[in-house]
C-alpha positions, 0 to 999 in steps of 0.5 A: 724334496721328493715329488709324489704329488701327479703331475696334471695335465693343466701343468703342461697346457700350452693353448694358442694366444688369444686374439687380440693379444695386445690389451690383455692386461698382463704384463708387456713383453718384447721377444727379441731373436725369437726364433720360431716362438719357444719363448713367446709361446711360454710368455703368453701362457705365463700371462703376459701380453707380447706386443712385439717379436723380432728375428731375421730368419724368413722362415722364423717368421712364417712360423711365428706369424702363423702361430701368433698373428695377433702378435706384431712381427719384425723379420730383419737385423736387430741392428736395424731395430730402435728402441725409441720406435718401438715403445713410441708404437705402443705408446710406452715411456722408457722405463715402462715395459716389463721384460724384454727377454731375448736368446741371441744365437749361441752357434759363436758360444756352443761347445758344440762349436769353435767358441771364437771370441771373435765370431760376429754372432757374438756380437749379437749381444751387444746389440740386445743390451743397446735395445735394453738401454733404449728401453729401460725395461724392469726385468730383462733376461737373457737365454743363451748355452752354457758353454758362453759362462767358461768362454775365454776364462769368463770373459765374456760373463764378465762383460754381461755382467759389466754392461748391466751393472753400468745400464743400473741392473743387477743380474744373476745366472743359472744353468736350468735343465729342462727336463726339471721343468717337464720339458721331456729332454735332458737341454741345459740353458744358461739364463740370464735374469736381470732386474732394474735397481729401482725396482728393489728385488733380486733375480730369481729362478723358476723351482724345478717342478720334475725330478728330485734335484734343485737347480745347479744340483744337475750337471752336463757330462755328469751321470744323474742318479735315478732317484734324481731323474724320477718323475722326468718325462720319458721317450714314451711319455713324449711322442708313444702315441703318435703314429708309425711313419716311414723314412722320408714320407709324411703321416697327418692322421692320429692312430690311436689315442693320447696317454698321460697328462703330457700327450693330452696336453700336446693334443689339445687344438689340433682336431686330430691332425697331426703337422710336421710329421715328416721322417727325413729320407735317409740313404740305403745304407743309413738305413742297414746300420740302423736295422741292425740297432735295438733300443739303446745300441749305439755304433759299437754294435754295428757291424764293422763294415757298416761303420763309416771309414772315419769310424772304423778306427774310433776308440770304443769310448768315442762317439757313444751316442753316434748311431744310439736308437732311443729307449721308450723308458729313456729321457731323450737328449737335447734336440739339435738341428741335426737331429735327422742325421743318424751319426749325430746322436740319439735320435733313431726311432725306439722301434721304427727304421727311421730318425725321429720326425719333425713333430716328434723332435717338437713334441720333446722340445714341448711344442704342442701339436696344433703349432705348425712349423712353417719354411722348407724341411731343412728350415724346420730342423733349424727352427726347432733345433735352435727352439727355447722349450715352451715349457721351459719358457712358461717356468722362468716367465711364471717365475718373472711375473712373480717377481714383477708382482712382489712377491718373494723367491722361492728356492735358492740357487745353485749355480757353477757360475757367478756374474764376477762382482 
């Protein structure tokens, strides 16, 4: 499946929503935990009309509300959420809505953390699947980490995959990585995709667009081959044009202008302002240890006694992306909420004595400048940590309005991961 064909510039667009959105005549969709908007941003420029979104987060929904404010906005529990009222607000019959998609928050199954069962954001889950059961929508699809497929030895993937089989769905899964849908950072996503009986089609995935792999053919923690990664977006491609700034301070102006499809696509709306590039302020000595990095080094190169204490003992094949400076030719890593801390991965500044800025970290997460992330500088990290990748969204909605139009799979899936029967 080699790519030699050019990626344009039309592939990456992401324009802002039209107004009004509702009535636009594509297919109806509900965003659930929506966070700052990723997956709404990808659902409209697949096509769909969003009519309602839904988070909890104050700060959630400043953003989304600036960035779509065509779109009706619900910021509180999902507890407090009926489905009855909402399809009554939009003069819907049950069973009539197209997608209701949703990332419940993954802290309670991220390998990153403590993956308790018992963690009452987990629960979270079967809050969602009470919505889908009120509202019977045709497809309905999940977005969560891959680390909630081995939690408990599959536990909880069979209980997903239980509560769709009785609510009358069949449901399939598939780890998709991002950077195979020209997302510039190597996220994988869990996705669940489940479609209502009656409706006589079966789950799909969107075809990896980048790189010369299928899906399931990439793996977290495995080395990818370069002819495997060719044609992925590098760190150059992502954020090369967007202007020098320093630690701690903000730069608004453009200072030279885009290169490549990906830039150009990014730039589109934004009347050559640049928003959310603000550097975090970091400490006297974070700032010597990374003065003392190249592209690519990592804190084995750092001089023993700018090593924190708790480093200085660390076996050398420990921690090797603490303190790594990014490469221009590398693919950036997964954007976490702690990207402005240094001894959370790579994510120091190819050249600059600085961890990347906020719009650098949304430009690799596939947010184009013109969105604004709203809320205190901490609350932009969360929001754009936690993100779904537009672009990522914009591949799997593609693939679902596909489906809801009739129209047959494309590739088959590969996955490590199997809904148990």
């Amino acid at each position: 499946m080699d790519k030699n064909f050019p990626i344009l510039e039309s592939f990456y667009k992401l324009d802002p929503p039209s107004r009004p959105l509702f009535g636009s005549g594509g297919p109806l969709a509900i965003d659930l935990f929506a966070g700052a908007g990723g997956i709404s941003l990808g659902l409209v420029n697949a096509g769909f009309d969003v009519i309602f979104a839904s988070d909890i987060s104050t700060s959630c929904a400043a953003t989304y509300t600036r960035n779509f404010p065509g779109i009706e906005f619900h910021c509180g529990d999902i507890r407090e959420l009926q489905g009855r009222a909402i399809l009554h607000r939009f003069c819907l019959a049950r069973g009539e809505l197209d997608l209701l998609i949703g990332g419940p928050p993954c802290q309670g199954f991220s390998i990153l953390g403590q993956r308790k069962l018992s963690d009452p954001r987990n629960h979270l889950f079967a809050e969602f699947l009470r919505v889908v059961g009120e509202v019977l929508p045709k497809v309905v699809v999940i977005e969560n980490v891959p680390g909630l497929a081995t939690m408990h030895k599959g536990i909880l993937l069979q209980q997903i995959g239980g509560c769709f089989r009785d609510l009358g769905y069949t449901a399939e899964c598939a780890e998709l990585l991002a950077a195979q849908y020209g997302v510039p950072q190597m996220r994988w996503r869990m996705f669940f995709v489940a479609v209502r009986s009656d409706i006589g089609r079966r789950a799909r995935f969107p075809t990896p667009s980048h790189g010369n792999a299928g899906i399931g053919d990439l793996v977290p923690n495995r080395t990818i081959t370069s002819h495997e990664s060719a044609g992925f977006l590098t760190v150059r491609d992502a954020i090369g044009d967007l202007p020098p700034v320093r630690s701690g301070e903000v730069e608004v102006y453009y200072d030279r202008p885009p290169q490549g499809p990906f830039q150009r696509a990014m730039r589109k709306h934004s009347r050559n302002v640049v928003y959310n590039h603000y550097a975090p302020k970091l400490s006297s000595v974070n700032l010597a240890r990374i003065q003392c990095l190249r592209p690519g080094d990592d804190w084995r190169d750092l001089p023993q006694h700018l090593l924190p204490a708790g480093m200085q003992r660390a076996l050398r094949k420990d921690h090797t992306r603490r303190f790594r400076r990014m490469t221009w030719d590398g693919i950036a890593r997964s954007i976490i909420t702690r990207f402005r801390d240094p001894k959370s991965g790579e994510y120091i500044h190819p050249d600059q004595a600085r961890t990347i800025s906020i719009r650098e970290a949304s430009r690799i997460q596939s947010f184009p400048d013109w969105f604004i992330v709203k809320g205190t500088y901490t609350d932009q990290y969360d929001q754009v940590g936690n993100a779904v990748p537009p672009l990522l969204a914009k591949a799997v909605a593609t693939e679902i309005r596909n489906l809801l139009a009739g129209g047959e799979a494309e590739v088959a899936v590969k996955s490590r991961y199997k809904i148990p029967a």
